[in-house]
C-alpha positions in Angstrom: 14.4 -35.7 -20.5 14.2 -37.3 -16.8 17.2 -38.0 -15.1 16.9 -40.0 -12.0 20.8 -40.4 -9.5 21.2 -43.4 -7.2 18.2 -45.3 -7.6 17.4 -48.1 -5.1 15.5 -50.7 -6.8 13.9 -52.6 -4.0 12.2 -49.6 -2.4 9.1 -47.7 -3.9 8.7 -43.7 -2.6 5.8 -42.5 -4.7 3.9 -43.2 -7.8 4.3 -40.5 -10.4 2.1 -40.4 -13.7 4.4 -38.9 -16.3 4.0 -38.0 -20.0 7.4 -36.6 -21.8 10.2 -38.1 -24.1 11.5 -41.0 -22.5 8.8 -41.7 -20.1 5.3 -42.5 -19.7 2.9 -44.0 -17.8 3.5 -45.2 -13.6 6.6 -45.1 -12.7 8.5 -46.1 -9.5 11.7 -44.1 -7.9 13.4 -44.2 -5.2 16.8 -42.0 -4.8 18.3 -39.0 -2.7 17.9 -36.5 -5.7 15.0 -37.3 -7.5 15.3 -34.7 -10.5 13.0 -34.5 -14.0 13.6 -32.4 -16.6 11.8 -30.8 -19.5 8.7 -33.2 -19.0 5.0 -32.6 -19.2 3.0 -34.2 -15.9 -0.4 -34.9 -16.6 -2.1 -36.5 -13.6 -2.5 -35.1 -10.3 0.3 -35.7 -7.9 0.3 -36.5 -4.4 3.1 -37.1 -1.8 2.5 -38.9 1.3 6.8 -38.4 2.0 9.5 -37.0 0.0 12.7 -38.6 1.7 15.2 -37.1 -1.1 16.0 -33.6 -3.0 12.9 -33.4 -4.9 13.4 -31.1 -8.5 11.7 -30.8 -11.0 13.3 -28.6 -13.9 11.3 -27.2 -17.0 8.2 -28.9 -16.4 4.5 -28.5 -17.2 2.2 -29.8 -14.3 -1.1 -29.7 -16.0 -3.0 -31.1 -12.9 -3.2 -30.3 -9.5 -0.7 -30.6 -7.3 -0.6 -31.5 -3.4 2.8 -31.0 -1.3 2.8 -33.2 1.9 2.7 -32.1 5.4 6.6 -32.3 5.9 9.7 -32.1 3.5 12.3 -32.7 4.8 15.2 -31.9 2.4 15.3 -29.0 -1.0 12.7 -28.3 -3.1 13.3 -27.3 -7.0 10.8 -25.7 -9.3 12.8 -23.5 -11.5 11.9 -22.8 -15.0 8.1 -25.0 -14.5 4.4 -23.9 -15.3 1.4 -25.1 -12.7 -1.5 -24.9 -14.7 -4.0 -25.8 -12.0 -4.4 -25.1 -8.2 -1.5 -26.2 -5.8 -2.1 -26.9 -2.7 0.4 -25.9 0.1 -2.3 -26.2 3.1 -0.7 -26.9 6.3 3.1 -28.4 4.7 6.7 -27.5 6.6 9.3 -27.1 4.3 12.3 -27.8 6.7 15.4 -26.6 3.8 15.6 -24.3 1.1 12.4 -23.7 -1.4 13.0 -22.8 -4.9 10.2 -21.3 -7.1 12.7 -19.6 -9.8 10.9 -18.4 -12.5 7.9 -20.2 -12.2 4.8 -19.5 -13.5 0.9 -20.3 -11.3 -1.6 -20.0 -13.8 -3.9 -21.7 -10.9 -5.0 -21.1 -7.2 -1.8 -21.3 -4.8 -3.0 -22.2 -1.2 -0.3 -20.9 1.6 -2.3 -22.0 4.8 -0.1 -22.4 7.8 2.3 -23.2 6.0 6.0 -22.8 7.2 9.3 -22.3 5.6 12.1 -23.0 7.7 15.0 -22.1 5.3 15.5 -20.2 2.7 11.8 -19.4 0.2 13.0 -17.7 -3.0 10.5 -16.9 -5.2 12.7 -15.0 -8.0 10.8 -13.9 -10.7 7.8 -15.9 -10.3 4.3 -15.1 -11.8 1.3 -15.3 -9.5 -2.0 -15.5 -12.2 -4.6 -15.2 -9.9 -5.3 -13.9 -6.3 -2.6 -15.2 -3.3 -2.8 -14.8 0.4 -0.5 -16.5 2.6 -2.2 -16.9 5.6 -0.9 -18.1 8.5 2.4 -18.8 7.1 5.6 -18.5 8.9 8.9 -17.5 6.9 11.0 -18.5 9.3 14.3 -18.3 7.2 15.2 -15.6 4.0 12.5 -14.8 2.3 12.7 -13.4 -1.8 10.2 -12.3 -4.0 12.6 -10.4 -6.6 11.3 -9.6 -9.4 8.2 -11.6 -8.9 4.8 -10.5 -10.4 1.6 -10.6 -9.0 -1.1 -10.1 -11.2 -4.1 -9.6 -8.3 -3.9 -8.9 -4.7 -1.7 -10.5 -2.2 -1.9 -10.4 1.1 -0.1 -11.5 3.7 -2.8 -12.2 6.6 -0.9 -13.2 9.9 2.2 -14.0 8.3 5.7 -14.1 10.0 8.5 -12.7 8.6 10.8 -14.1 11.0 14.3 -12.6 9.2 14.4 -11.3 5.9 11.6 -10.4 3.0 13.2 -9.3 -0.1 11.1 -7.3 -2.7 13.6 -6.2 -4.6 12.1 -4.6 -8.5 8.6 -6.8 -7.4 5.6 -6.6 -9.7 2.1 -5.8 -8.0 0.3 -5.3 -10.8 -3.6 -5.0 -8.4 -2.9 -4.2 -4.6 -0.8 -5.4 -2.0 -1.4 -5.7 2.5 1.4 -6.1 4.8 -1.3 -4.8 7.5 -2.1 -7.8 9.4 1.9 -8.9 9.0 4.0 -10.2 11.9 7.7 -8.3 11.3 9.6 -9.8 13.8 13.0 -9.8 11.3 12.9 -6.7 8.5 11.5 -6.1 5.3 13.4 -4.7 1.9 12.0 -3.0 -0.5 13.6 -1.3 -3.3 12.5 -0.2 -6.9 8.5 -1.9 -6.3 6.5 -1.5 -8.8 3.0 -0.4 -6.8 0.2 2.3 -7.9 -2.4 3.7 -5.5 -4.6 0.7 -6.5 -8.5 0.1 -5.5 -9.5 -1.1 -2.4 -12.4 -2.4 -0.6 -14.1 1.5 0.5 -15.5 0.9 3.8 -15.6 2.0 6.9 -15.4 -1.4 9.3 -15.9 -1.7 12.9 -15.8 -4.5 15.3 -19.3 -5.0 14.8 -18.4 -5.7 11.3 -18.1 -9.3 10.1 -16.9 -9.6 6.9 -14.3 -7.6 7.3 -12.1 -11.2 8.5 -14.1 -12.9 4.9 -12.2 -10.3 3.1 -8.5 -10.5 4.1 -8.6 -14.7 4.5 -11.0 -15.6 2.2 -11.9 -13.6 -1.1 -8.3 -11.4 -1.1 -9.9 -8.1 -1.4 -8.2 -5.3 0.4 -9.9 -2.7 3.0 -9.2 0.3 2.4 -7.5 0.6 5.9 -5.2 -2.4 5.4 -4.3 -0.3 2.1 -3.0 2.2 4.1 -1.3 1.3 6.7 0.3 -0.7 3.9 1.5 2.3 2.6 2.7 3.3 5.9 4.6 0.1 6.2 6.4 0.7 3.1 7.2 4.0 3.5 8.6 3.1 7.4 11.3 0.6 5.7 12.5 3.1 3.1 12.9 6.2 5.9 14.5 3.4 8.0 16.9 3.3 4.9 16.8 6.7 3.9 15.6 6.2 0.3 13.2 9.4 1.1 12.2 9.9 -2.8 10.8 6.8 -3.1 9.3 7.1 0.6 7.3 10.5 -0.7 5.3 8.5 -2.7 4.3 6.4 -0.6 3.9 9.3 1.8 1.5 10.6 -1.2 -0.4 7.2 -1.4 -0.9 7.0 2.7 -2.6 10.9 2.9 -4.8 10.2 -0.2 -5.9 7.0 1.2 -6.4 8.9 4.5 -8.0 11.4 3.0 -10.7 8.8 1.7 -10.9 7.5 5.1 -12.4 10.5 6.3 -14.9 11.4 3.7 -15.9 8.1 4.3 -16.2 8.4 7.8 -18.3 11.8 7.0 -20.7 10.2 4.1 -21.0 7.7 7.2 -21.7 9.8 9.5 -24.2 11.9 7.5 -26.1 8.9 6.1 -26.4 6.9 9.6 -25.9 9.2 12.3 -28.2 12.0 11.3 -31.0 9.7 10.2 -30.8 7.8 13.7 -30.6 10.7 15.2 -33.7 12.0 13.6 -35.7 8.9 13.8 -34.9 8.6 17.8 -35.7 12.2 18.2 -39.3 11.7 16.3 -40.4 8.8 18.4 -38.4 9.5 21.8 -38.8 13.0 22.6 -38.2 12.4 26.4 -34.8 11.6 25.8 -33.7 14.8 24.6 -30.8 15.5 26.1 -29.3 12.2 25.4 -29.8 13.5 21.4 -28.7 17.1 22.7 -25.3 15.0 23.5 -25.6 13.0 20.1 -25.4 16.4 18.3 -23.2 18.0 20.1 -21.1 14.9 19.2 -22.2 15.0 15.9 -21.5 18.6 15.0 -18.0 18.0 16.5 -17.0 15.3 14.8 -18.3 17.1 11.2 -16.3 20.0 12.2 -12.9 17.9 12.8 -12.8 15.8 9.7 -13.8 18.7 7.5 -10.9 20.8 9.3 -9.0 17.6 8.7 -10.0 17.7 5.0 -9.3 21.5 4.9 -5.7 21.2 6.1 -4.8 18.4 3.8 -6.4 20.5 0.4 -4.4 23.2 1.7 -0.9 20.9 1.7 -1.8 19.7 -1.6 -2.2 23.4 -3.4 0.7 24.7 -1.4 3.4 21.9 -2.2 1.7 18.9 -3.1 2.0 17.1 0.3 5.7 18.1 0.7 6.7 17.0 -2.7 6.2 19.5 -5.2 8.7 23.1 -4.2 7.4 24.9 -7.6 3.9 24.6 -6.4 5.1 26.2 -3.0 7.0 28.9 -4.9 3.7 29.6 -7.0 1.3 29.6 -4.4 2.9 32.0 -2.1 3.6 34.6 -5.5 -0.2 34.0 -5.6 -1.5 34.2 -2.6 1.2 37.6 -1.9 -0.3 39.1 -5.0 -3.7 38.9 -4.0 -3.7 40.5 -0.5 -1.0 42.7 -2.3 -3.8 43.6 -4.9 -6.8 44.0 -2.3 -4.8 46.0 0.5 -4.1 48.7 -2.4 -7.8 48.5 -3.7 -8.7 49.0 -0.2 -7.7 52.6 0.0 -9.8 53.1 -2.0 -12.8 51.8 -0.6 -13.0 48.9 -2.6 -14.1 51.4 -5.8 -13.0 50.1 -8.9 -13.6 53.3 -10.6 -11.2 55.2 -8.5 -8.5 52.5 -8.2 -5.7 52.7 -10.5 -3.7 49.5 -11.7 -0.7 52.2 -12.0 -0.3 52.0 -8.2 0.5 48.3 -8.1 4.3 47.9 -9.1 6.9 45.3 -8.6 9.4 47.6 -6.0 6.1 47.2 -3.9 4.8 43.9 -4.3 8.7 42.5 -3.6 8.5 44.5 -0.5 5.0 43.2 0.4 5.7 39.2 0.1 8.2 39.9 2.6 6.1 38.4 5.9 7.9 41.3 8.0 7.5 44.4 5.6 6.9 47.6 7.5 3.0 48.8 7.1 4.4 52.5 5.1 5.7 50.7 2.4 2.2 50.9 0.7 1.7 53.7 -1.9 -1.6 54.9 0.0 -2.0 56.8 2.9 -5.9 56.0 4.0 -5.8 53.0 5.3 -8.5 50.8 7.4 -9.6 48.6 9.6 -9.9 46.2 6.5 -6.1 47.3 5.0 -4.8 46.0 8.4 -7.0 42.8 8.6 -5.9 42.5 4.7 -2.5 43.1 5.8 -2.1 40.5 8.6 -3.7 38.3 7.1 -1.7 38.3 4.1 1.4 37.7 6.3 -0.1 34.8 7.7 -0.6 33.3 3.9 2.7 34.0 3.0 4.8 33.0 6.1 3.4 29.7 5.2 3.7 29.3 1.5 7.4 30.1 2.5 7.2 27.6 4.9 5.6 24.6 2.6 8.6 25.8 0.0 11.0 24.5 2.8 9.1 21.9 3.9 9.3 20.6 -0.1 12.8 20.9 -0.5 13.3 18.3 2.9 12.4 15.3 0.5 16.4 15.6 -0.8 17.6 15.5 2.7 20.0 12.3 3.0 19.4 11.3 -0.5 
């Protein structure tokens, strides 16, 4: 059913081609609310101006559809289903912007576009890829329970107040990296995995790196983490700290990526260079002394990197797990515990004895500031001291990861 308020009859707006119930065919409109309902609209639309509340209720637009540059008053779509591409290239929406449950089964183009009022896309469905580039949210911004099937990305977008993704849907990946956050962001109960991204290293020598995040919505995997970081950030900054651990999780795995990434780099490109230009340019060997002095250096750093970060995982799971912490120091305690006592014996299973190992002991021994007598044996070593102390380094900090797990519930 179309319901049209205070025509005026001797003024023509826009030609709209409309199939549905009581209409059909051209028709011609002019009002301050122009509002259809419930109708099917099967020919491409165009505006050249839209002088009135424009809503369209419970409609099907099975052709494309082209906003103009400037609206001036509200915009309704609630309830409607674009089946093609809709083009928002370049339009100002100058009052408030309702997309309420509406479904784009098409291409939706957000460049420069600006919304000067309120945007709310409340539950809306996003089929296919979106990035809003360029495009200024200049008033309250809501994407609430909206669902994006692919990637969106937000490349040089302004959030001048408020973005609301409140129980949001991203069902592929998500990159706030290249956002403008002038106003805040709120997220709270997101539905977001530690999705795939583009797993490259890119440099400023590296051109398709601006193809990616404004032209064929794939993510980099450096945009995905510093996405991750983003979100994590705004729920610190509003101490929801459980649900900032995972992202906390999803930013170090990502990192940890990065860097064997970076070494598979440097390994395939940097060693071969500096093979070939040490073959055919022999003169110049101290400049490739200094490449592999460089070389060696950086290797060493990311594996340490790499190192540290398998360490934080066995001991506590990147500060989120305080069973694994409790486990791995008992392990770790019970090993040097086992291989101080075989050491007086000189390492000889034959004359070791698993009667010598007790739990009185072993209690006493995870403690990192046990006296050195408390062992059962008397012929100790240079190894039962180096065993010892080393031990004590291993346990002072499983204890520690343990403490550092049990932080996550601070200000809950």
């Amino acid at each position: 059913m179309t319901n049209v308020r205070e025509v005026i009859s001797d003024q023509t707006m826009f030609d709209l081609n409309v199939q549905g119930n009581d209409i059909s065919g051209t028709k011609h409109y002019s009002c301050r609310d122009y509002i259809i309902d419930n109708c099917i609209i099967s020919s491409e639309i165009q505006f050249t101006k839209v002088p009135y509340n424009l809503i369209f209720t419970n409609c099907v637009f099975t052709e494309k559809f082209v906003f103009p540059k400037i609206i001036a008053n509200t915009v309704d779509f609630t309830n409607s289903v674009f089946e093609k591409d809709v083009d928002i290239t370049e339009v100002t929406f100058e009052k408030k912007v309702y997309f309420n449950n509406v479904t784009f089964l098409g291409k939706v183009l957000f460049n420069n576009t600006k919304f000067n009022a309120l945007a709310d896309f409340w539950h809306t469905t996003f089929e296919e890829k979106v990035i809003f580039y360029k495009t200024d949210f200049n008033g309250t911004t809501v994407f609430s329970a909206a669902t994006f099937k692919d990637n969106v990305l937000f490349t040089y977008s302004l959030f001048s107040k408020v973005g609301i993704f409140n129980s949001t849907d991203f069902e592929k990946g998500v990159d706030f990296s290249q956002s403008i956050i002038s106003g805040t962001l709120n997220f709270f109960n997101i539905k977001l995995e530690n999705f795939t991204a583009i797993n490259r290293i890119f440099t400023k020598d590296t051109f398709d790196y601006d193809n990616f995040i404004t032209q064929s919505g794939d993510i980099p995997i450096i945009n995905k983490r510093e996405t991750f970081r983003i979100i994590k950030s705004v729920l610190i900054s509003n101490n929801n700290h459980v649900e900032a651990q995972k992202f906390q999780m999803f930013e170090i795995d990502t990192l940890h990526k990065e860097l064997k990434l970076k070494r598979k780099e440097l390994l395939n490109i940097k060693a071969i260079k500096l093979l070939n230009n040490t073959l055919f340019l022999i003169k110049k060997w101290i400049f490739y002394l200094k490449s592999s002095i460089k070389f060696v250096t950086d290797l060493f750093f990311i594996n340490t990197e790499l190192f540290l970060l398998f360490l934080n995982k066995i001991s506590n799971k990147h500060g989120s797990s305080w069973s694994r912490g409790v486990f791995f120091t008992g392990l770790i305690a019970f090993i040097f515990y086992f291989f101080v006592e075989l050491s007086y014996h000189g390492f000889c299973f034959e004359k070791f004895s698993f009667q010598s190992l007790n739990v009185k002991t072993f209690l006493m021994f995870i403690n990192p500031f046990h006296d050195f007598d408390i062992l059962s044996v008397k012929n100790s070593t240079k190894i039962t001291y180096i065993l010892d102390y080393t031990g004590r380094i291993f346990i002072s900090y499983g204890i520690y990861q343990t403490v550092q797990a049990f932080r996550k519930y601070k200000n809950k």
